[in-house]
C-alpha positions as CSV (number, residue, x, y, z in Angstrom):
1,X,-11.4,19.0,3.5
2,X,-12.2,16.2,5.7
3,X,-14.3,14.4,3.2
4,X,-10.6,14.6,0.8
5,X,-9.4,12.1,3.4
6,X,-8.4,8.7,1.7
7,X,-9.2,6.0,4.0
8,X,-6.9,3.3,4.2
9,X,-7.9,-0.5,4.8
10,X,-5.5,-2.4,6.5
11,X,-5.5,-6.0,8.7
12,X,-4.5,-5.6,11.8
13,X,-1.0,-7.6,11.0
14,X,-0.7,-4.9,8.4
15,X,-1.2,-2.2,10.8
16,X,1.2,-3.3,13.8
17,X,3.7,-3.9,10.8
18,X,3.2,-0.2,9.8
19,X,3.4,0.7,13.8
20,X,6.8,-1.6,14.2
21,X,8.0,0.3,11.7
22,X,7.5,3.7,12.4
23,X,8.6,3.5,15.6
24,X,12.3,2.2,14.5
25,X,11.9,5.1,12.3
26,X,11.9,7.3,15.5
27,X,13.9,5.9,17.8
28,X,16.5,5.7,14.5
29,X,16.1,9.8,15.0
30,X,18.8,9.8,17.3
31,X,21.5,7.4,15.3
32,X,20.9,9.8,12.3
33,X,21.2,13.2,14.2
34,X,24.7,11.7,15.8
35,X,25.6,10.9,12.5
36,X,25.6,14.4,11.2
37,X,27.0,16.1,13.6
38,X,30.0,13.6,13.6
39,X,30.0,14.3,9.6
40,X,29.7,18.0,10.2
41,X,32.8,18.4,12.5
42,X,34.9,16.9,9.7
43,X,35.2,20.0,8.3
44,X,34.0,21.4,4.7
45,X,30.5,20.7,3.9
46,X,30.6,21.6,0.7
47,X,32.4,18.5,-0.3
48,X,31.7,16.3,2.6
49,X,29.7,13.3,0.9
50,X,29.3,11.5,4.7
51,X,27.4,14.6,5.4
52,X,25.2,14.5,3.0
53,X,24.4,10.7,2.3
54,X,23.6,11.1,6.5
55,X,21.3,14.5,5.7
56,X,19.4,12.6,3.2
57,X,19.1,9.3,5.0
58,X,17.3,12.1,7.4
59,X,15.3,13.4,4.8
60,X,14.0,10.1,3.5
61,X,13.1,8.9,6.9
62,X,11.8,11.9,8.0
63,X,9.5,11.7,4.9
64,X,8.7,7.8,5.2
65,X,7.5,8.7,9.5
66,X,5.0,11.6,7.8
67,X,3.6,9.3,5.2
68,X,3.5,6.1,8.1
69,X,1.7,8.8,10.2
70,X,-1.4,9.6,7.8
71,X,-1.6,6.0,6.5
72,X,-1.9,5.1,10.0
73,X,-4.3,8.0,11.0
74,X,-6.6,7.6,8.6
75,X,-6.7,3.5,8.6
76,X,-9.3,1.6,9.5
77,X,-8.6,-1.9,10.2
78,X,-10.3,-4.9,10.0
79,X,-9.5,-8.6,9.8
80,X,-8.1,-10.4,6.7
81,X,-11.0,-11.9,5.3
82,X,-11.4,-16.2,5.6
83,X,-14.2,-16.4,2.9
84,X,-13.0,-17.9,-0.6
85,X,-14.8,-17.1,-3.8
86,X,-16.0,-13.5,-3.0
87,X,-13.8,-10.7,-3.6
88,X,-13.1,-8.6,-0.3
89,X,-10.7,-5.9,1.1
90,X,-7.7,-8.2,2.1
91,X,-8.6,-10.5,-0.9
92,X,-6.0,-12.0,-3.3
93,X,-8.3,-12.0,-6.7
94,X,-7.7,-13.6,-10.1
95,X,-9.9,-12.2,-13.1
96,X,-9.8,-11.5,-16.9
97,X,-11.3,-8.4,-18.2
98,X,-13.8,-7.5,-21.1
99,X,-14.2,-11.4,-22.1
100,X,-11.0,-12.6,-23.1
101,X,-9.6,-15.1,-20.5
102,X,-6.3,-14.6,-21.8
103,X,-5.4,-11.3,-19.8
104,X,-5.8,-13.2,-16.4
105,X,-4.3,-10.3,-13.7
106,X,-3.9,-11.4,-10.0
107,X,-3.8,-8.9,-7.6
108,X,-4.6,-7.5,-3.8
109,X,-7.8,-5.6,-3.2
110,X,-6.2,-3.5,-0.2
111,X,-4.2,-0.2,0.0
112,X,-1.3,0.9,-1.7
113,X,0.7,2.2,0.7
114,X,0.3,-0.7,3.1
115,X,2.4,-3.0,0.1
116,X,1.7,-6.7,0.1
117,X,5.7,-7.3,0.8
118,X,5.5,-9.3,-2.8
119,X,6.4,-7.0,-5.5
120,X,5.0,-8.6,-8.5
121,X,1.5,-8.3,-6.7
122,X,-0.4,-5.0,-8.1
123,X,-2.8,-3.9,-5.4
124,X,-5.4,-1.9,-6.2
125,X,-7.4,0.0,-3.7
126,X,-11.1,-1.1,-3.0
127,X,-12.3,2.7,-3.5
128,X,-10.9,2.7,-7.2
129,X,-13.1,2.0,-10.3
130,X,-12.1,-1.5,-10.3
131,X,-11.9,-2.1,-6.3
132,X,-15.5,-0.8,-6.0
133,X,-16.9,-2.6,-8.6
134,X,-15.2,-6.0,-8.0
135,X,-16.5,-6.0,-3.8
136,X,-19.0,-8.8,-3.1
137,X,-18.5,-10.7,-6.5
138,X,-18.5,-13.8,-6.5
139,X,-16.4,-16.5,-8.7
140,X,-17.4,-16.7,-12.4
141,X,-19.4,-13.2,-11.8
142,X,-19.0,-10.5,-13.8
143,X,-19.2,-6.4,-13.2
144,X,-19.0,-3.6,-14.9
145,X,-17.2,-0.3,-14.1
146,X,-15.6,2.9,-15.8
147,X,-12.0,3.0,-17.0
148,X,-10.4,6.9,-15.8
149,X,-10.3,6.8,-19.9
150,X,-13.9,6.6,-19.7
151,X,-14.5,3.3,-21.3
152,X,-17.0,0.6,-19.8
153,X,-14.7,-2.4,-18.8
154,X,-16.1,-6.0,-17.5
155,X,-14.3,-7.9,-15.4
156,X,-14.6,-11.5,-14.5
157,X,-13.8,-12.8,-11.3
158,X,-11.7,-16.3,-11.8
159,X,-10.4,-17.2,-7.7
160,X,-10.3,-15.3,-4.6
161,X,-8.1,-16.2,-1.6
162,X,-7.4,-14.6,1.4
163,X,-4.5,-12.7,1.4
164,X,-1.5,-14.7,3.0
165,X,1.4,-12.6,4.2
């Protein structure tokens, strides 16, 4: 089972974000317990809506701490990168696949779950098929990987930045 464990790359910025944030999550714990119990002495629960909007504002944090807690246990972080022209975890990357430079995509090479904050910016993680085959390229170089539909895609590195938060 451990070697099912998705490790996830994060800055360190990233990761104290992710920290900040799970620990309002916790210390929200209380607020949110209150909230209920207030909601429940109002009387029927069956048609109490206070009650339940507070139950699932529980639920919903309750889920986000669990999923904060394995992105942050299994992260390993590193530094956002300061070289421009090779594509690296923490790198913003423009390319154009299979030849035709006019499907240009920008995106993040970094991990899903961490989110980039912008929400127009796809991140893909650097252990997919693209990630993987994209790390170390340099501008104008192209690589080859394997779509999940099992076709051979080339893809052509245009600009890579550092990531800027």
């Amino acid at each position: 089972m451990a070697n099912d464990t998705q490790v996830y790359w994060l800055t360190q910025d990233s990761f104290d974000r992710l920290t900040a944030e799970k620990e309002a999550l916790i210390a929200n714990r209380p607020v949110i317990a209150a909230e209920i119990n207030e909601r429940r002495e109002e009387g029927d629960l069956k048609e109490n809506a206070g009650y339940h909007a507070a139950r699932e504002q529980q639920g919903q944090e309750e889920a986000r701490i669990r999923q904060l807690d394995d992105l942050l246990a299994t992260a390993q972080v590193g530094e956002t990168p300061t070289e421009t022209g090779v594509a690296l975890v923490g790198s913003v990357v423009r390319a154009y696949y299979n030849g035709d430079e006019d499907t240009k995509e920008t995106f993040l090479v970094g991990t899903r779950g961490e989110g980039s904050g912008k929400d127009d910016l796809e991140i893909y993680s650097p252990e997919s098929p693209l990630g993987k085959a994209i790390l170390g390229a340099k501008i104008g170089e192209t690589r080859e990987y394997t779509a999940p539909n099992g076709k051979t895609v080339s893809v052509t590195i245009v600009t890579a930045e550092p990531y800027q938060s």
